[in-house]
C-alpha positions in Angstrom: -13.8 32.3 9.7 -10.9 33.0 11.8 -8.6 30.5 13.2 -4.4 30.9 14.4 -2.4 28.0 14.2 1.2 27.4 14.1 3.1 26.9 10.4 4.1 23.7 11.4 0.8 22.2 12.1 -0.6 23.5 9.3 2.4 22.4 6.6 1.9 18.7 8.2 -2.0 19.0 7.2 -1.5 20.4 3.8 1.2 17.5 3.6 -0.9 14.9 4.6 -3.8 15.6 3.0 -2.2 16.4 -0.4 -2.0 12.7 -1.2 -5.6 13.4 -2.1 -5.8 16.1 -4.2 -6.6 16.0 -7.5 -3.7 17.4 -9.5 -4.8 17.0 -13.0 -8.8 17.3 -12.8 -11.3 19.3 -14.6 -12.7 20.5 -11.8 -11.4 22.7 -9.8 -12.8 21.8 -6.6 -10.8 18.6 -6.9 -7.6 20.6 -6.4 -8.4 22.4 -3.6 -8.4 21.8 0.0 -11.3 22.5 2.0 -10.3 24.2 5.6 -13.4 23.9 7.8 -13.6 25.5 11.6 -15.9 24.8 13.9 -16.6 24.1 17.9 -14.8 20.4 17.1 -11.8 21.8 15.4 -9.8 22.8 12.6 -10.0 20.4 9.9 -8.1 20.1 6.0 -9.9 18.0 3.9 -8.8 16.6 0.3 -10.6 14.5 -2.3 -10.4 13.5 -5.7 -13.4 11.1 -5.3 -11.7 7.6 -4.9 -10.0 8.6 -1.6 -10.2 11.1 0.7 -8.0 12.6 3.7 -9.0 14.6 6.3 -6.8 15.8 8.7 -7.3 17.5 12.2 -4.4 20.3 13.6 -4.0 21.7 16.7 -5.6 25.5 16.0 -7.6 28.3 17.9 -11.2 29.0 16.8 -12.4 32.3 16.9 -15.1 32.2 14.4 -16.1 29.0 12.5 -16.6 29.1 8.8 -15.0 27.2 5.8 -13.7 27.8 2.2 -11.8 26.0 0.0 -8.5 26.7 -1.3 -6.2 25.9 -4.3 -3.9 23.4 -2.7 -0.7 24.0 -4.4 -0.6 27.3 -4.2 -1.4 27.6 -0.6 0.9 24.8 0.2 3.9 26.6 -1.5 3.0 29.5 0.8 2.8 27.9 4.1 5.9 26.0 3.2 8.5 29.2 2.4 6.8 31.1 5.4 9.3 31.0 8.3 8.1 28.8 11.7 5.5 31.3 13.1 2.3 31.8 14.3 -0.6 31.9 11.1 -3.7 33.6 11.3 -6.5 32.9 8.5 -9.2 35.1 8.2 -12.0 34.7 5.7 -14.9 37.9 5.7 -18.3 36.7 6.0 -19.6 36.2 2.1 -16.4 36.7 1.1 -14.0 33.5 -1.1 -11.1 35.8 0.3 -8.5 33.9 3.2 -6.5 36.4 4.5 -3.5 34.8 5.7 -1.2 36.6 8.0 1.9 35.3 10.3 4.0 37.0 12.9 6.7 37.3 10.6 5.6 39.8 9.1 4.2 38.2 5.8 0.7 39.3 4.9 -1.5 36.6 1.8 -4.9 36.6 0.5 -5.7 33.6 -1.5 -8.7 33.7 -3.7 -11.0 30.4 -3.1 -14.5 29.0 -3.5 -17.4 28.5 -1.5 -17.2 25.3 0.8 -20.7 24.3 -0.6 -19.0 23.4 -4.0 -17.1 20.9 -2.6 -17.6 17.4 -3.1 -19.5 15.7 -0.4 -17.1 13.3 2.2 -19.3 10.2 3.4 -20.0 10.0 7.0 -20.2 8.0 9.8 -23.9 5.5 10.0 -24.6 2.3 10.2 -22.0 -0.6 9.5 -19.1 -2.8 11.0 -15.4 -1.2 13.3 -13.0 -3.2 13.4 -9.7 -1.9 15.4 -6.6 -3.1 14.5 -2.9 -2.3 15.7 -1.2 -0.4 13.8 2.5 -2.4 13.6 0.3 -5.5 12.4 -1.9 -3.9 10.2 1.8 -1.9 8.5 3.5 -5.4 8.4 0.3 -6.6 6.6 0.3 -4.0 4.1 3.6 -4.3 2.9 3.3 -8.2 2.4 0.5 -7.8 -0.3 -0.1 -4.3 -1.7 3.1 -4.9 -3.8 1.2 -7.8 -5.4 -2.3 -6.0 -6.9 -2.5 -5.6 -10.5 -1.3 -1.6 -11.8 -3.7 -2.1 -15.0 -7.7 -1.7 -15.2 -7.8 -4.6 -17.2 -9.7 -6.2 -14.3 -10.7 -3.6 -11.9 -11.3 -5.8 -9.2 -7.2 -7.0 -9.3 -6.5 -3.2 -8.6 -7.4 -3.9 -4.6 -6.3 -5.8 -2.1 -8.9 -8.4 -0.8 -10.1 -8.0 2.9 -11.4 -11.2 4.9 -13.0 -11.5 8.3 -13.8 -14.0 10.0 -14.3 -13.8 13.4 -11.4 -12.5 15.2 -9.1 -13.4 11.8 -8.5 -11.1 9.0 -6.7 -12.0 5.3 -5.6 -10.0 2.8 -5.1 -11.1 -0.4 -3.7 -9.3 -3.9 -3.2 -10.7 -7.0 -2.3 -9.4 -10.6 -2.4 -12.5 -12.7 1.2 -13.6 -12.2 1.6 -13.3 -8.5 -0.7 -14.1 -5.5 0.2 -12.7 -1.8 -2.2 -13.8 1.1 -1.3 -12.5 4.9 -3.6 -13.9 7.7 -3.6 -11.8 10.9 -5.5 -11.2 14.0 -7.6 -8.3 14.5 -9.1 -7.1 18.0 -12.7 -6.8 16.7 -14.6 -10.3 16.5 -17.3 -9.8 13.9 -20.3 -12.3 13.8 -20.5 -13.0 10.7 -18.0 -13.3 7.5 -17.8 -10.0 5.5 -15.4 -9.6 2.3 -14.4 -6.0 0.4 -12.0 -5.1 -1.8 -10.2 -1.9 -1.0 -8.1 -0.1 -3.9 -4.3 -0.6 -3.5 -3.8 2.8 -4.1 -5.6 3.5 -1.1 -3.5 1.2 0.5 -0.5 2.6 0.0 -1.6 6.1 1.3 -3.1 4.1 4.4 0.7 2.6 4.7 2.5 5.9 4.6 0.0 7.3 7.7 0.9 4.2 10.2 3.4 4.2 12.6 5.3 1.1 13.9 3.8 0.8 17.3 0.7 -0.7 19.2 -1.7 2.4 18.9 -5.1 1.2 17.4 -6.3 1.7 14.1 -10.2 1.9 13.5 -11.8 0.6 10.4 -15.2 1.7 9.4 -17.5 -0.3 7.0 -20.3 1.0 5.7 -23.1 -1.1 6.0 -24.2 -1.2 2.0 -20.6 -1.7 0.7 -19.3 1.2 -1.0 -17.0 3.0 1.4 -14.3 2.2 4.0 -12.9 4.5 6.3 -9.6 4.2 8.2 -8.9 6.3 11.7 -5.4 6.8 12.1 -4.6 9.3 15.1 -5.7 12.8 13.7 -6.8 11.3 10.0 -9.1 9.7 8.8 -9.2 8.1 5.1 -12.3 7.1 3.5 -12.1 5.1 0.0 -14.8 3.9 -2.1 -14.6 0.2 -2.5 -13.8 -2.2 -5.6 -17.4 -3.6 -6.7 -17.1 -7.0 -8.0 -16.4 -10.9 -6.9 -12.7 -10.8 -6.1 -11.1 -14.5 -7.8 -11.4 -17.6 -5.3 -7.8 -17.7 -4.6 -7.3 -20.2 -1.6 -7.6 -23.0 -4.6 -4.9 -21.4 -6.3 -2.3 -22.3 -4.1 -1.2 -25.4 -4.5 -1.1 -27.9 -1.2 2.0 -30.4 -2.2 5.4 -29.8 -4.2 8.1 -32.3 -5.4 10.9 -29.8 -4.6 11.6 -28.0 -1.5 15.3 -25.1 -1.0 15.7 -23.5 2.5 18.2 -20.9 2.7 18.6 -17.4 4.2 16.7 -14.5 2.5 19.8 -12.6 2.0 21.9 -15.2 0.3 19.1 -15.7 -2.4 18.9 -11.9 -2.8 22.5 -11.6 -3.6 22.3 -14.7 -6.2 19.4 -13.0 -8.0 20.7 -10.0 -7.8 23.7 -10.6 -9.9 21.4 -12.7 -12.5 19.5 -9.5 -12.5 22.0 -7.4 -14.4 22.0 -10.0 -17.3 18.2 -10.5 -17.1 16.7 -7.0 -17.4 18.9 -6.2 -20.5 16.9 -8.6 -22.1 13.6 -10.8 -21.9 13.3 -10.7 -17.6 13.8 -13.8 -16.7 15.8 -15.9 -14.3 16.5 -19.5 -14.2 16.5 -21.5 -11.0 18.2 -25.0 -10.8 17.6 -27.0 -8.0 20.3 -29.9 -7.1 19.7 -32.1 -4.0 22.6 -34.7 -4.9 24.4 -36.0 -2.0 26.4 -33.3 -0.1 26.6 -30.8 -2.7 22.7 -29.0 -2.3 22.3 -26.3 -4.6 20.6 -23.7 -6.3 22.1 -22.7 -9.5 20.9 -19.3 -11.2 21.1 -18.6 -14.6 20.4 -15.2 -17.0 21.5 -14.3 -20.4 21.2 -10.7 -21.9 21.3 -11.2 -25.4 24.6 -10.3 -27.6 26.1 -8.9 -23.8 26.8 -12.0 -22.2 25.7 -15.0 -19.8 25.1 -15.2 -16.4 25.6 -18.0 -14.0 25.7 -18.7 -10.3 25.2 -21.3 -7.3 23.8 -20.7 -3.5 23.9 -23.5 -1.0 20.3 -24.6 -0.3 18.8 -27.3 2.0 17.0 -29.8 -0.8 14.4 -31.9 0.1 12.5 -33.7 -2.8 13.6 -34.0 -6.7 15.9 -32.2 -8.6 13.2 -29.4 -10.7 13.9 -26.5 -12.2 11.3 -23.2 -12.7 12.1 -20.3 -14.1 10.2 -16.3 -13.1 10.1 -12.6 -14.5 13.4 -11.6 -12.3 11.4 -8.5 -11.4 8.6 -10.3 -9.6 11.1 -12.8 -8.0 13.1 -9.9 -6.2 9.3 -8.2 -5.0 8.8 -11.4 -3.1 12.5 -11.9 -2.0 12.5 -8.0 -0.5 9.5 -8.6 1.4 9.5 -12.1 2.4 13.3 -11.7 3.6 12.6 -9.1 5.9 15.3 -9.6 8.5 18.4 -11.1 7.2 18.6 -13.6 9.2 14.9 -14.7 7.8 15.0 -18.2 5.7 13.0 -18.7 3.1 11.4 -22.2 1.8 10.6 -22.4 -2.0 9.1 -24.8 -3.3 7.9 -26.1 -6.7 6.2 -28.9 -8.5 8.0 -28.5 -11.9 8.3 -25.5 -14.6 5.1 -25.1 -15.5 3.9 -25.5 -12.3 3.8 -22.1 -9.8 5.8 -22.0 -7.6 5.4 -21.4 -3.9 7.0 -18.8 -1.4 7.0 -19.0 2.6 8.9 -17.8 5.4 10.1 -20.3 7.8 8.7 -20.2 11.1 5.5 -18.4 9.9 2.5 -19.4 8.5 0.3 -16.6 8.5 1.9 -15.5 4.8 2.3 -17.1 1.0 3.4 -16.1 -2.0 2.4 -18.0 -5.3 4.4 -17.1 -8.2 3.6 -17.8 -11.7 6.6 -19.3 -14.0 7.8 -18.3 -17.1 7.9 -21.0 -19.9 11.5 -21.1 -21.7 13.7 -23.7 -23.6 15.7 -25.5 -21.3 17.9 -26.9 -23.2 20.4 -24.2 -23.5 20.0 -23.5 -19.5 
């Protein structure tokens, strides 16, 4: 194999693929990266079997071949090497790259055979859909957040893909918080298909889009297991969650006795204060709402035990009863940070009594809700 490239294209590779590597594995395939050259390109590949990245670069060809490489350590290289002009050369039968740049800096990085490394699904039979790539970011980072962080229930680790026809929803859950975004995609599909796609995957897939109307492809394969995304010059297969994902349209609930409207940012800055009192001791944040006459109200109430009490008031719009609810503070500022959005974004809570979830939307959009479970506490003392 011989290929020339420049250092920068091939430090955004190693970047972009190293979300993929496998840093603590026993084997040692797993933290390589597998450079591959042929008559299509030059291409770095990275896998530690849930998710892999495979990233294209602008290079010259001269002989195809492939090996793979310890990432790391041929990361740290590229990185300190000056910009310049790389050439890697790997003898045939040899697990030898030769890495030399016009600076003057000569390498050779000892590797394995390309045939050890794992196996990267392709491309058969199954379902595209294309998506843009602003919608699909937006989408992202309204549910992601949500999806459980424990195994406890594998199938609460992804985030919940629906089509149906030209719609799509995403859903993620963790047992205590629900987030459902519906958007459209440009693909019609004829019938309904459902996956479950880790969130860790997610994220990665987050971190690759950019905040424009380029296209996104999608790839299903057509027996379930895999998903691959196409994002310019990567592409990101995952394996999929097996398992029924909960039925969680019936777990938001369709009336409430209470309803505040107020600006994102103004609840922020309320639950931010009750914040300091609530996380130095049990998490949690009381909301009162007050609809009396003139005087509309949320009040918001923390105590950090043996530091102090906390208490403060926002103006709200009130429609309904007076209730009170009270949430982990930590999973009240997740939805507030993402619902909010733009400050000048109001938000509509709404509630049917503490022990009752509670209800999150933005107003003027109803493509995304946020169920939120309370926390059960004495109110007597509130």
């Amino acid at each position: 194999m011989r290929i020339q490239t420049s250092q920068a294209a091939l430090q955004h590779g190693l970047s972009v693929v190293s979300r993929a590597v496998a840093a603590r594995h026993s084997l040692d395939q797993l933290r390589h990266v597998h450079l591959e050259a042929d008559d299509d390109g030059v291409r770095l590949t990275a896998t530690d079997t849930e998710i892999a990245m495979i990233c294209s670069i602008d290079a010259v060809v001269s002989e195809p071949g492939a090996i793979t490489v310890p990432h790391r350590f041929i990361n740290d290289l590229v990185t300190a090497l000056a910009s310049a002009e790389i050439t890697i050369d790997v003898a045939e039968n040899s697990l030898v790259a030769q890495i030399r740049a016009t600076d003057a800096n000569e390498s050779s990085i000892h590797g394995m055979a390309s045939t050890t490394y794992p196996n990267i699904p392709g491309i058969g039979e199954g379902d595209w859909i294309k998506i843009v790539a602003r919608d699909l970011r937006e989408a992202l980072r309204h549910v992601v957040f949500a999806a459980a962080t424990d195994d406890g229930r594998p199938v609460l680790t992804g985030v919940h893909f629906r089509f149906e026809g030209d719609k799509m929803t995403l859903a993620a859950a963790d047992g205590f918080r629900l987030a459902v975004y519906d958007m459209n995609v440009a693909s019609e599909l004829a019938e309904r298909l459902e996956i479950t796609v880790p969130a860790r995957a997610l994220t990665e897939l987050e971190r690759l889009l950019t905040d424009d109307d380029s296209a996104v492809e999608m790839y299903i394969h057509a027996d379930r297991t895999y998903v691959r995304f196409h994002v310019r010059s990567v592409q990101m297969t995952a394996q999929l969650i097996q398992g029924n994902y909960p039925s969680y349209d019936q777990l938001i609930p369709s009336e409430y006795q209470t309803r505040a409207i107020l600006p994102g940012s103004v609840l922020q800055g309320g639950v931010r204060s009750a914040a300091v009192f609530a996380r130095e001791s049990s998490g949690i944040i009381r909301l009162i709402f007050s609809g009396e006459g003139s005087d509309q109200s949320i009040t918001l109430t923390a105590r950090a035990e043996e530091l102090g009490n906390h208490r403060g008031r926002v103006d709200a719009v009130i429609e309904g009863d007076n209730s009170r609810i009270a949430y982990n503070v930590r999973y009240l500022q997740d939805v507030l940070q993402i619902a909010s959005g733009a400050s000048s974004a109001e938000i509509a809570m709404e509630t049917s009594g503490p022990s009752n979830p509670g209800v999150f939307r933005v107003v003027g959009r109803d493509n995304y809700v946020h169920v939120l479970m309370p926390m059960f506490v004495q109110w007597e003392d509130a």
